[in-house]
N, C-alpha and C positions, 0 to 999 in steps of 0.2 A: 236205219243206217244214216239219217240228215246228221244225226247229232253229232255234234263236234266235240274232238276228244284233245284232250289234251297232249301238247308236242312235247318232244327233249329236244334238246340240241347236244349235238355229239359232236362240233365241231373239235374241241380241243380234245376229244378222249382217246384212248389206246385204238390204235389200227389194228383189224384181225387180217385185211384181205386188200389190196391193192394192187393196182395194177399201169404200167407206161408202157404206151404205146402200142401196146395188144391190139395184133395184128391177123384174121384168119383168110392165106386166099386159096380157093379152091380153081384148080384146071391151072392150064400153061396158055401162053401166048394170047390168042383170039377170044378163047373159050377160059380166061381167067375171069372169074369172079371174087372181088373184094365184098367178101361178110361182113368181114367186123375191120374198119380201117383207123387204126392206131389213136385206141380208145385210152384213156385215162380216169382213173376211178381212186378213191378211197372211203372202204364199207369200215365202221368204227365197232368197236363191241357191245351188245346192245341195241345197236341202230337196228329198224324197221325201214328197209330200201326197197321203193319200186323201180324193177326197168321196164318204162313204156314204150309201146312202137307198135304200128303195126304190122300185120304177117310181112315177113321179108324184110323187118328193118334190121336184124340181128338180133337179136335179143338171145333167141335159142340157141344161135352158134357161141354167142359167149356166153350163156350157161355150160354148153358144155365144154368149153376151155376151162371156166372156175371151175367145175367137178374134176378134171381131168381126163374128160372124155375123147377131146379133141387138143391135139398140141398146139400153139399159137405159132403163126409163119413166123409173125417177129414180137419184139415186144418182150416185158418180163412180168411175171405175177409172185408178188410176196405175200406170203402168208406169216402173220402174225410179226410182220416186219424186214423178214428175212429172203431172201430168194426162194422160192419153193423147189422143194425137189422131189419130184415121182418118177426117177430114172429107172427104177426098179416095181418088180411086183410089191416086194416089200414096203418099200416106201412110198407107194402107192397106198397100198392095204393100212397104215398107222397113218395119211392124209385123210383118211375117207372114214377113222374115227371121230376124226373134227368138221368133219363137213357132209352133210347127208340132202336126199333131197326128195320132195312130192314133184308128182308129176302128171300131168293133164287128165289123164287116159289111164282110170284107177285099175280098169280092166285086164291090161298089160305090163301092170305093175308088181302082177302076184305070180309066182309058181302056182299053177293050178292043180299040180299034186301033193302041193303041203297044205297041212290043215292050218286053221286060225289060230293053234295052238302054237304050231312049231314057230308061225312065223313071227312070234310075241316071243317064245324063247330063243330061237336065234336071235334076237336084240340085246336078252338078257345076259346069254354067253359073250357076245361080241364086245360087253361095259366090261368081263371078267365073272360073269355069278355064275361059270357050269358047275364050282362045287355049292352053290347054295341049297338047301333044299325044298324039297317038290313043296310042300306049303308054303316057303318063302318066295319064292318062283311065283304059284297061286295068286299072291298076294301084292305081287308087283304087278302082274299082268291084270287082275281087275283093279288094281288103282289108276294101270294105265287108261283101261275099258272107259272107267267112271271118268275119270277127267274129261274125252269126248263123248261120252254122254248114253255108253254104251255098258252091256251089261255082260261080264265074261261067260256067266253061269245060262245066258243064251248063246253064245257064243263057237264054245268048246264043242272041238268035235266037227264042225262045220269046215266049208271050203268057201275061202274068199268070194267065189261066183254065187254062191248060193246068198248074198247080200246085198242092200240095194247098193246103186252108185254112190248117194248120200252116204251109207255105213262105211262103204271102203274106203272110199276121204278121209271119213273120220279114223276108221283103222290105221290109216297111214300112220296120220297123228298123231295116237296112240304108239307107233314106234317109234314114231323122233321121240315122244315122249319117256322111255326108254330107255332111245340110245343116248339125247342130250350132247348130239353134238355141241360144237362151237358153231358153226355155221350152219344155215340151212337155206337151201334154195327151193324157192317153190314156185315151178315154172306152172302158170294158168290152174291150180290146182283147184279152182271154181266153176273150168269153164264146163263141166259136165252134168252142171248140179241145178236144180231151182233159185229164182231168188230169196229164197227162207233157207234153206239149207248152206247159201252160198253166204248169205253175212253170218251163220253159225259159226262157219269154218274160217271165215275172217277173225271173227272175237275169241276162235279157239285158238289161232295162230299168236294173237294177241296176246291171251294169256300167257301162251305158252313161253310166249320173248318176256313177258315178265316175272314168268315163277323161274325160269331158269337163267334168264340173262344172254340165252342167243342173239346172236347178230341174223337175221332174216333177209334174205334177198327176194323179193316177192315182182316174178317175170308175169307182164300183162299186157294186152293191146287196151284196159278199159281203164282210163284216167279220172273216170270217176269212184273206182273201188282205188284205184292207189292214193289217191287224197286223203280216203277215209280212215285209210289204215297205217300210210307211210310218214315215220319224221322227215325222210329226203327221197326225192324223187328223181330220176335221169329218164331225159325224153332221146329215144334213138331213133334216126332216121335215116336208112340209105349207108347204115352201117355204124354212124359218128353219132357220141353225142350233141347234140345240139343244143341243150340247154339242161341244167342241173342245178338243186339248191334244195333249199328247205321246203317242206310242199305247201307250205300257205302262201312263199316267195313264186314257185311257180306256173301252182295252180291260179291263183288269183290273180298276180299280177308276173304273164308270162311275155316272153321277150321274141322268144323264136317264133316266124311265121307258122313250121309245122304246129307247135303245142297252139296254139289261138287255132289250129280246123281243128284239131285233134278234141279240145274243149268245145270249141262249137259245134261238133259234130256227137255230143251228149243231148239225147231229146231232154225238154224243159216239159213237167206236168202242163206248170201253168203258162206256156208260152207257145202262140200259135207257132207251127213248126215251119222252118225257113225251107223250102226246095225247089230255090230261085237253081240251085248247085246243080238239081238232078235234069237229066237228059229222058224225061218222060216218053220220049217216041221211042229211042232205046229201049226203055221198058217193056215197052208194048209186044 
């Protein structure tokens, strides 16, 4: 994962997902907390975006403002240029064919009464193919399999639990693969996994933004997987961004006091480890 890969720039390209002033506050009065305090953002089509932070900087709460999970106290979010509208079930349900998402915790991700089947054909259905047929069907679902590296013909018949953490990651995959959104957010979707299976799932993502031309929003507390994988990076802290740009502008040469601990605080193989920071007696 050292190797450096090549960046785009997406500065000038089509907007899929933007956002001013995006606002989330929870509680009244004493007991109000400011999540996410009138953020500003623009994800381009194509783009590969980390949001860094760690636990409590928000990051989570504005993933799910983007999905539509949570409505924004103030603030407005455009998609594909335009105001978004999920005023409705409906227009909620035709949002969320453009925009899908992985997420941490692959274990509470699945209906644990559908088999590995269904839930490869519900994707199918959901593009428009419930009249295709069972061999065309067959044949989508193990190309989806093969792509993350899976095998449908082990597969079928099986219950998502009955596979390891690694495989259901990759299962996920497998239905963005599928569904092909426009957008895909993929909150920590490494943090359960090995580091061998955890840079798989990075270069599957990878792939996957270039066979199909998704825009990827990729939520992390770890600034060293967002460099490796991100053309733009947004560092949050305490709810704001604090600094944002291209990731070789902010990783390497970073502006914000947070991102310099945030980066310093990546252990180095070959550099004796600094823990001038740590409170050892605390420890104890």
């Amino acid at each position: 994962m050292s190797e450096k890969r090549a960046r785009k720039d997406f500065t000038d390209g089509p907007l899929c997902l933007s956002g001013r002033g995006v606002t989330k506050v929870f509680g009244l009065g004493d007991k109000k907390t400011v999540a996410v305090d009138h953020v500003d953002f623009d994800f381009h089509e194509g783009e590969f975006v980390s949001i860094v932070g760690e636990s409590g900087s928000g990051k989570t709460t504005l993933s799910k403002m983007l999905l539509g999970l949570l409505s924004p106290t103030e603030g407005e979010i455009l998609f594909e240029g335009k105001p978004r509208d999920i005023s409705s079930g409906r227009k909620k349900r035709e949002y969320w064919k453009g925009i899908q998402a992985i997420f941490q915790d692959p274990f509470s991700s699945y209906n644990v009464f559908h088999k590995i089947d269904s839930v490869l054909l519900d994707c199918i259905n959901m593009r428009g193919g419930r009249a295709l047929s069972r061999e065309k069907k067959i044949e989508m679902m193990t190309e989806a399999c093969s792509f993350v590296n899976l095998k449908f013909a082990e597969l079928t018949n099986k219950y998502p639990f009955e596979l390891s953490g690694g495989q259901m990651q990759r299962l996920m995959i497998a239905r963005i693969f599928l569904l092909k959104p426009r957008i895909l957010l993929a909150d920590e979707p490494t943090s359960m996994v090995d580091a061998c299976s955890r840079a798989t799932i990075l270069d599957m993502l990878l792939d996957l933004r270039d066979e199909t031309g998704m825009t990827i929003i990729f939520i992390t507390h770890d600034i060293g997987l967002a460099y490796y994988i991100s053309d733009t990076v947004y560092i949050m802290e305490h709810g704001k961004f604090v600094e944002s740009g291209k990731a070789d502008e902010v990783i390497l040469s970073p502006k914000a006091a947070y991102t310099k601990r945030l980066i310093s605080d990546v252990p180095k193989i070959h550099e004796e480890w600094d823990l001038s920071t740590v409170d050892l007696k605390a420890e104890e």
